[in-house]
Structures are given as structure tokens and as C-alpha cells.
N, C-alpha and C positions, 0 to 999 in steps of 0.2 A: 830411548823411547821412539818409537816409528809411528807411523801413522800420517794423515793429512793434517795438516794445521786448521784448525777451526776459523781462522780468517780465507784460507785459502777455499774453505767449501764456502764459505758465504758469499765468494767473490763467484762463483760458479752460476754461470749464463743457465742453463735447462733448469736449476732448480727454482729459478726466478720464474722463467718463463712457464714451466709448468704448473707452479702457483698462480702465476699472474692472469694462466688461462684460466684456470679451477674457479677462482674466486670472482671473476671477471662474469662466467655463465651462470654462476650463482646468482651474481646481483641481479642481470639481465632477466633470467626466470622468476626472481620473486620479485620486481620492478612488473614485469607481465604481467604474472598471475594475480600477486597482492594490490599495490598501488593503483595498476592501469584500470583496473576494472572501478576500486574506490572514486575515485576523478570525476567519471563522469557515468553514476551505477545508473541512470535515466536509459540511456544507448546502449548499456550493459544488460536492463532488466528483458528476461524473456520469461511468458506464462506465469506471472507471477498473482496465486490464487484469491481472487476475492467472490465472496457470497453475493449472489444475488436473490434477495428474499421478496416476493410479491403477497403481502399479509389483506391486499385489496376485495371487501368482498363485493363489489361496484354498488351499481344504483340504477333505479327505472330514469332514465332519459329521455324525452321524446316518444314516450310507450315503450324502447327498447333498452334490455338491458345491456347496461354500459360496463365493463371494467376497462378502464385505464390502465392501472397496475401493469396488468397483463400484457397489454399494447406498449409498456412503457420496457420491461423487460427483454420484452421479445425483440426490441428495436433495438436494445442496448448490448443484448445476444449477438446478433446479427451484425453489430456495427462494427465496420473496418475502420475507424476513427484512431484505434490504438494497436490498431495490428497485429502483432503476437506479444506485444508484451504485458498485456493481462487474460486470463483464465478465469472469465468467470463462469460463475457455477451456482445455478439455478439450485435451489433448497428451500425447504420451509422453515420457518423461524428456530424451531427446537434444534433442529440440526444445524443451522448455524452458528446456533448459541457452543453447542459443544467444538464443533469445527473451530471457532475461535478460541475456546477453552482450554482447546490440544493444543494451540498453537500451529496450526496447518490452512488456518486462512489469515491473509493479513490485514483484510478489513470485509467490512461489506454494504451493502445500499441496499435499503428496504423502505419498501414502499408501503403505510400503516393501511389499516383496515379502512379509513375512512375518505380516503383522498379520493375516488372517483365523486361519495357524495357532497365533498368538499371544493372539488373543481366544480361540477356543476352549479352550486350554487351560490356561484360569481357571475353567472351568466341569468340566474333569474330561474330558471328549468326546474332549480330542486323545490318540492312544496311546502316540504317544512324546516324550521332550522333557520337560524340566522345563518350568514355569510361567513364561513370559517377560512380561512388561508391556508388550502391544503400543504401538506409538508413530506420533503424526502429527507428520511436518516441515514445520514453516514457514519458509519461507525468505524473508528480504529482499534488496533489490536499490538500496542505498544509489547506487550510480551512475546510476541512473533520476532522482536526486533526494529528497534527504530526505525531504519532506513527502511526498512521493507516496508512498515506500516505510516512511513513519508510517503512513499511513492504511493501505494494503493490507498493514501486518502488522497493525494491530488489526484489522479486517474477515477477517482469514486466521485470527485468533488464536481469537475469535469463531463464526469459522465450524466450525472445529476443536472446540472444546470443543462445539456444540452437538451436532456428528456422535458423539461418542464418548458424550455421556447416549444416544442415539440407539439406538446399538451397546448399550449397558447392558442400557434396555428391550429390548432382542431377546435378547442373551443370557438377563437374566432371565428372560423368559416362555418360553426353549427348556431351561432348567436342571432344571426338573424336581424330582422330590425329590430327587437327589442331591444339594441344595444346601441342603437343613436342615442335612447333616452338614459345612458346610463353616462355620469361623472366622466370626465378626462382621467380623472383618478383610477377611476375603474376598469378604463378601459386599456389605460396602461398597464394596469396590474393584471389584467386577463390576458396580455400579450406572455407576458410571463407568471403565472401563477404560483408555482410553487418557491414554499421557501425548504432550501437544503440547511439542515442543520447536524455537524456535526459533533458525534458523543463516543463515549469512551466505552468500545463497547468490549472488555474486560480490563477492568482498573487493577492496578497494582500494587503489591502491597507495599509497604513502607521502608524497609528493608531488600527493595531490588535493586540498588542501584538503576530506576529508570531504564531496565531491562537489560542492563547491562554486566551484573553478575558476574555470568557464565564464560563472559570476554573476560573482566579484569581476574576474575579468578587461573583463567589460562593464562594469562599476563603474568600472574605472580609464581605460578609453577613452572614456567618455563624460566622467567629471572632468577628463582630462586636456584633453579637445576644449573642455570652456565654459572653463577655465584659460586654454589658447593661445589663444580666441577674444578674451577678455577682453587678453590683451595686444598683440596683434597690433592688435585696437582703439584701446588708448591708443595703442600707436605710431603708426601711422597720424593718429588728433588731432591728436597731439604735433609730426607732420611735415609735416601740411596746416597 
């Protein structure tokens, strides 16, 4: 019988080495692409879509009509605070609702119908109505994906609180003296006015694994695939 001896090939230097390479830039590419980016997905995230809904229909002010909303968006448009890594995107309520439905937005901040006449009258300005504590909604969108709808409710939550210090300084520099006679209480709460509260803005059903699904179910086709490969294999040996 001729031939190489099977110990004699497995002693053989290029077959190591061209394994050792192959398997070596495997690791390195999906160490890159997969793990690197998981680590630290904050400095990884770029344009990542969130709704920005203004539902404000303001209020007479001073004689002149006020929207905040409007001013609060447009600031938040405009703001280089997050750089490129959020995309927001100006809509009205109906269409955000579906935007989140698709799953193509991963949260979003809206500003209700009543908040200009709810700022104002913290300051005394509005005529009727008790004092309500106007509010910004954040809404997450867990079926977008966890992590995604992590990062765009902190960057939603973030962007919220900074609109309503915002809102504060305007109110205070339009309060005038009537606002020596108003509480220490009051007059810290009009520094910052609004309260952000965030809601689930498309809940899940019971059976999603927490949005997670679509991942474990590729988990299981891919296990299950190198599994039956791995046997189909020995049999095969087994039968030649």
C-alpha cells in the first residue's frame, strides 16, 4: 500500500499554517464586526431615527400668541448636542404612531396639546385654569429592538430635560415682577417646568420574548444547522 502516512501529513508545517491563517482572520473579522461594535453600541450609534411630534396648539400670552412646542422642537432640530448620532424627524402624531408600528422609529418625544397653556400658568399669565405642571412624553419602541430603543430613550430623555431648563429661562425672563410674590417652591419649579415622562409607546405582546424573537429564533437555526451538519457528517464517515 503506498501513499503518505496520515501521521506524516498532520506533521506538515503549510497545512497548519494555512489553517492557522484562515481561521485566525475569521476570528478577527467577526471580533470587528460583531463584538466591537456590541461593547460600546453608544460611539457605534450613527442616525439612529427618533420622532419628533409637536401636538402643541399654544396659548394667548401677554396678548401674543405663544407656542412653545414649536420653539421646543425646533431647538431640539437644530441642536448639535448629539451630533449625528440621532435622526430626528419632525411628524405629527398619526404618523408616528405608524412609524413606531413598523418598527422604523426607535422612540420618540412629544410635546401634548396643552403644554404652552400649562407653562404659562406657572407664571400667573394664564387666565383661567388652575396651575397644571406641563409634561414631555417619551415614548420607547421595544420592538425596534432593545438596544436601539435604550439608546433613543436616553438621547429622548436627555433631550427632554434640556428643552424644559430651556422653557424655564424664557419663562423666567418673561415673569416679570410678579414672580417675587410667588413661593421659593414655585419659583424653582418654573426654572424647570416640565415633567418628562416616559411610556411605552408600542407595548408588546406576551409571547415576544421582550423583542427578542427574531434573534433567538436565528440562534436556533443556525445551532440547529452546524448540529445536523456535524451528524449527517459522521454518518456519512461512518457509511463510506
Amino acid at each position: 500500500m503506498s501513499g503518505i502516512h496520515p501521521f506524516r501529513l498532520l506533521r506538515a508545517k503549510p497545512l497548519w499554517i494555512a489553517n492557522g491563517v484562515i481561521t485566525g482572520v475569521l476570528a478577527l473579522l467577526f471580533t470587528v464586526f460583531y463584538v466591537g461594535a456590541n461593547i460600546d453600541p453608544v460611539d457605534h450609534m450613527k442616525d439612529l431615527p427618533v420622532g419628533l411630534v409637536n401636538a402643541d396648539k399654544g396659548a394667548a400670552v401677554g396678548g401674543k400668541q405663544v407656542n412653545l412646542g414649536a420653539r421646543i422642537t425646533e431647538s431640539i432640530k437644530k441642536s448639535t448636542a448629539s451630533g449625528d448620532k440621532i435622526d430626528w424627524k419632525v411628524m405629527d402624531e398619526k404618523e408616528m404612531k405608524e412609524e413606531i408600528g413598523k418598527g422604523k422609529l426607535y422612540g420618540a418625544l412629544v410635546v401634548p396639546a396643552d403644554f404652552t397653556s400649562a407653562a404659562a400658568a406657572l407664571t400667573g399669565a394664564a387666565t383661567t385654569g388652575a396651575p397644571t405642571r406641563p409634561t414631555l412624553t417619551v415614548l420607547t419602541n421595544q420592538s425596534a429592538g432593545s438596544v436601539g430603543s435604550s439608546l433613543a430613550r436616553t438621547a429622548t430623555t436627555q433631550a427632554a430635560e434640556h428643552a424644559s431648563l430651556q422653557v424655564g429661562k424664557e419663562l423666567t425672563s418673561q415673569g416679570g415682577p410678579g414672580q417675587a410674590k410667588l413661593p421659593a417652591a414655585a419659583r424653582l419649579l418654573l426654572a424647570d417646568p416640565a415633567a418628562v415622562i416616559v411610556e411605552d409607546g408600542h407595548p408588546l405582546d406576551s409571547h415576544s420574548g421582550l423583542g427578542l424573537t427574531a434573534f433567538y429564533y436565528a440562534l436556533v437555526l443556525v445551532v440547529c444547522g452546524m448540529l445536523s451538519a456535524n451528524v449527517i457528517s459522521g454518518q456519512v464517515d461512518h457509511a463510506l
